[in-house]
KEVOTOR-306007 format. One line per 8 residues: their letters; for each residue x, y, z of N, C-alpha, C, O. Coordinates in steps of 0.1 Angstrom, whole numbers, plus 5000, padded with zeros to 4 digits. Layout:
A> X,Y,Z,X,Y,Z,X,Y,Z,X,Y,Z ~ ...
***
This chain:
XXXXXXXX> 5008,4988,5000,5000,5000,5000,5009,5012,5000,5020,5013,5006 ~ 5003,5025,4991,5014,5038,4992,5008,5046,5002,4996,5049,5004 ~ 5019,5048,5006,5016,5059,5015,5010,5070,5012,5014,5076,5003 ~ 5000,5076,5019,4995,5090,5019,4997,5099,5027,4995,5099,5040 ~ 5001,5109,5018,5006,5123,5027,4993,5134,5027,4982,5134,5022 ~ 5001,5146,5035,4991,5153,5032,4998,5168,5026,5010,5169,5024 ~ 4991,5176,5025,5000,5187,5017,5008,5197,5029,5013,5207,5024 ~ 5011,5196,5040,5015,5199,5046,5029,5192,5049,5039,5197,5054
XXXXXXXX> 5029,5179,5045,5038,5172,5049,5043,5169,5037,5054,5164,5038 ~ 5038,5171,5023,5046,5173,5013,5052,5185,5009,5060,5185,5000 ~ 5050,5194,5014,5057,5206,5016,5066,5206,5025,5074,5216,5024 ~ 5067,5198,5033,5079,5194,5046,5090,5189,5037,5101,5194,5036 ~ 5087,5176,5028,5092,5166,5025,5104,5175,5012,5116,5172,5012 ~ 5098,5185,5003,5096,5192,4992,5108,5204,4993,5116,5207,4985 ~ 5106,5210,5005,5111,5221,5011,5110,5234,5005,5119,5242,5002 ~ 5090,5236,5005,5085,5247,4999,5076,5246,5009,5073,5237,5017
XXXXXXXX> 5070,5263,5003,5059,5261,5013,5047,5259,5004,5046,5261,4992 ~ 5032,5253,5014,5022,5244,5013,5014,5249,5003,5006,5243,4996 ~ 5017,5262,5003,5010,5270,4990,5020,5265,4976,5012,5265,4967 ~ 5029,5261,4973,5033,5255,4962,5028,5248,4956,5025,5248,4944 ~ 5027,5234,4973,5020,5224,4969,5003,5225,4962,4996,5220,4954 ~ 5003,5232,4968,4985,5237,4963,4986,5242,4949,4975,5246,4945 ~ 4994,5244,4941,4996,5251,4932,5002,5240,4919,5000,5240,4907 ~ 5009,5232,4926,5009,5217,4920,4996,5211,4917,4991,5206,4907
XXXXXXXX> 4994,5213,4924,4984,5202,4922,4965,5208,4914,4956,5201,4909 ~ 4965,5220,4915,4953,5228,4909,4958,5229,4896,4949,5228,4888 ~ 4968,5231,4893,4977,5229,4881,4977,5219,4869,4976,5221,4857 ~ 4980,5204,4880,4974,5193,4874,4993,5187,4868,4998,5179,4860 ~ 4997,5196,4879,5010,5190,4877,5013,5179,4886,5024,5173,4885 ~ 5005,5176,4896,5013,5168,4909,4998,5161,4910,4988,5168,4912 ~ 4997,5143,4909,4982,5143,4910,4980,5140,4928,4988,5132,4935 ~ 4969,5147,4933,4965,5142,4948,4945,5141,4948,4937,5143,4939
XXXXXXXX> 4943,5137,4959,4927,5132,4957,4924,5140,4972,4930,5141,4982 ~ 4914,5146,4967,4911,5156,4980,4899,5144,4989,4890,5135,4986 ~ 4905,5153,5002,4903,5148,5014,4894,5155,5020,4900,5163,5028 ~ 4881,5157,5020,4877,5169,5037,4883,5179,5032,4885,5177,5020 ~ 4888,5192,5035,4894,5204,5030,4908,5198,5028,4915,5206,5034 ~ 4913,5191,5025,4927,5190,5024,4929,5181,5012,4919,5175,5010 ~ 4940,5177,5005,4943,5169,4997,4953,5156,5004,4961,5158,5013 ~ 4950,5143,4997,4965,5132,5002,4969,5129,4992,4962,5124,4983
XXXXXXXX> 4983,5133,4989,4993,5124,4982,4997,5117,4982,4997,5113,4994 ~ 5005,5107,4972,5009,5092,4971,5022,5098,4974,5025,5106,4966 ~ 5031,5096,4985,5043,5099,4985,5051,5094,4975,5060,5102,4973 ~ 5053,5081,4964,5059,5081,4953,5055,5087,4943,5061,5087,4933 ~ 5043,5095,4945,5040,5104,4932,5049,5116,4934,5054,5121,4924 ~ 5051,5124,4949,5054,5136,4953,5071,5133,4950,5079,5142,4952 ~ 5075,5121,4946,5091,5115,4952,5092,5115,4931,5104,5117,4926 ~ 5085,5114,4925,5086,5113,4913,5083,5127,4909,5093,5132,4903
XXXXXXXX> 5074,5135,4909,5076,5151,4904,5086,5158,4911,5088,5169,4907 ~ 5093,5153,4922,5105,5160,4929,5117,5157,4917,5126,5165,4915 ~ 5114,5144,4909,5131,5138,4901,5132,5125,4906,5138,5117,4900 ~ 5126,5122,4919,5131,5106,4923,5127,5095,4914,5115,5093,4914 ~ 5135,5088,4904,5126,5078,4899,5127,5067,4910,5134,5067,4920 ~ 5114,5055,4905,5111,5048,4917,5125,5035,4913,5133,5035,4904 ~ 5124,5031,4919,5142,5016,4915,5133,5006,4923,5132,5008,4935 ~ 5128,4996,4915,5122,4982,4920,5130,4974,4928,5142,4972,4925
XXXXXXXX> 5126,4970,4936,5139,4966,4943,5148,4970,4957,5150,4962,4966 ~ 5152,4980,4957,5153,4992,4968,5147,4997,4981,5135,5002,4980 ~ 5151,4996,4990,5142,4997,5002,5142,5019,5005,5152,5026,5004 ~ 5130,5023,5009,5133,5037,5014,5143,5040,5023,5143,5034,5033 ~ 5150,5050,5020,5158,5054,5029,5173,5049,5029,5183,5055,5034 ~ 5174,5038,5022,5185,5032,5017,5192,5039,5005,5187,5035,4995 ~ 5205,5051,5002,5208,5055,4993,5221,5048,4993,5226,5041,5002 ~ 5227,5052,4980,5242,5051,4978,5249,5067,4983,5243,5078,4987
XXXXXXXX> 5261,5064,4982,5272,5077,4985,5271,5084,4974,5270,5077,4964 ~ 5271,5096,4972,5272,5106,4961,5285,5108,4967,5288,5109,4979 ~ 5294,5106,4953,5309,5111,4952,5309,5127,4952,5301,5135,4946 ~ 5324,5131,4962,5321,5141,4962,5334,5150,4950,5343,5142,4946 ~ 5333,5163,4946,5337,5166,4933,5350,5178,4943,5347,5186,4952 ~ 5361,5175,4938,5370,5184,4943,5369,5197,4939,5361,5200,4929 ~ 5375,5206,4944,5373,5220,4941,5386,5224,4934,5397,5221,4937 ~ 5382,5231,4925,5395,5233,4917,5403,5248,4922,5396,5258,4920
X> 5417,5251,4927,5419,5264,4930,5424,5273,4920,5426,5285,4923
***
């Protein structure tokens, strides 16, 4: 089962504020299913219009190391 967020907490996740999210989604860019005055999101939908693609396989929260890039003087 996917998890459901709510737009407050996809705006946590996002690191905008809730009014973005509301703005996604009236848009028709971010899909969510309204709730009572509020909307819930599929957190792999909100993880997929961020850039995350999903990797079958993979548990959350588990990443690899990003190599880090020297600075040139």
């Amino acid at each position: 089962m996917n998890d459901l967020i709510t737009t407050k907490e996809a705006a946590a996740l996002a690191r905008v504020h809730r009014e973005s999210v509301l703005r996604w989604i009236r848009a028709g860019k971010l899909r969510a299913g309204k709730a009572g005055r509020d909307y819930k999101i599929e957190r792999a939908d909100l993880l997929d219009f961020m850039g995350f693609p999903r990797k079958p396989g993979r548990k959350p929260g588990k990443k690899k190391p990003v190599a880090t890039q020297r600075r040139q003087a």
